[in-house]
N, C-alpha and C positions, 0 to 999 in steps of 0.2 A: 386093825382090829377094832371090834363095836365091844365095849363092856358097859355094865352100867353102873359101875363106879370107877372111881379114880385109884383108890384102892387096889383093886381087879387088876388092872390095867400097868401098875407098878409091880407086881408080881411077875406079870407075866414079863415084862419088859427083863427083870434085875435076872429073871431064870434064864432067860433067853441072850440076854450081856455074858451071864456068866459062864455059858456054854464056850463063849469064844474066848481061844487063848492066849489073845492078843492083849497088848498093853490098854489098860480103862483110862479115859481123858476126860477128867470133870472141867466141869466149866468155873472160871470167878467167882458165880453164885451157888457152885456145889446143886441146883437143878437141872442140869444137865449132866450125862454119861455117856461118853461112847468111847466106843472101841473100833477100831478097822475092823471092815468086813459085817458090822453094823449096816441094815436099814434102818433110813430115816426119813419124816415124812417131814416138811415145811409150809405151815399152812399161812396167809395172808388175809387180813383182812381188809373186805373191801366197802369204804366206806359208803357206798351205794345200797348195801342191804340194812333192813330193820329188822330187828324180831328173832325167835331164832328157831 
């Protein structure tokens, strides 16, 4: 999903978590949430690009 804030983007996420009625798995730092049955996207940064 493209939104143009981060805001936006946690909304949709926590409506979309909360749909499923599986067990919620935070992370250490409490920035992460998931649940089974959650997509998830892992993005990499590579340090050959500049700029954004």
């Amino acid at each position: 999903m493209v939104t143009t804030t981060n805001a936006i983007s946690d909304k949709i996420s926590y409506e979309n978590l909360s749909r499923l009625k599986t067990k919620l798995y935070t992370g250490a730092d409490s920035q992460l949430s998931l649940k089974v049955g959650a997509q998830g996207m892992m993005l990499n940064n590579d340090k050959r690009s500049v700029g954004g």
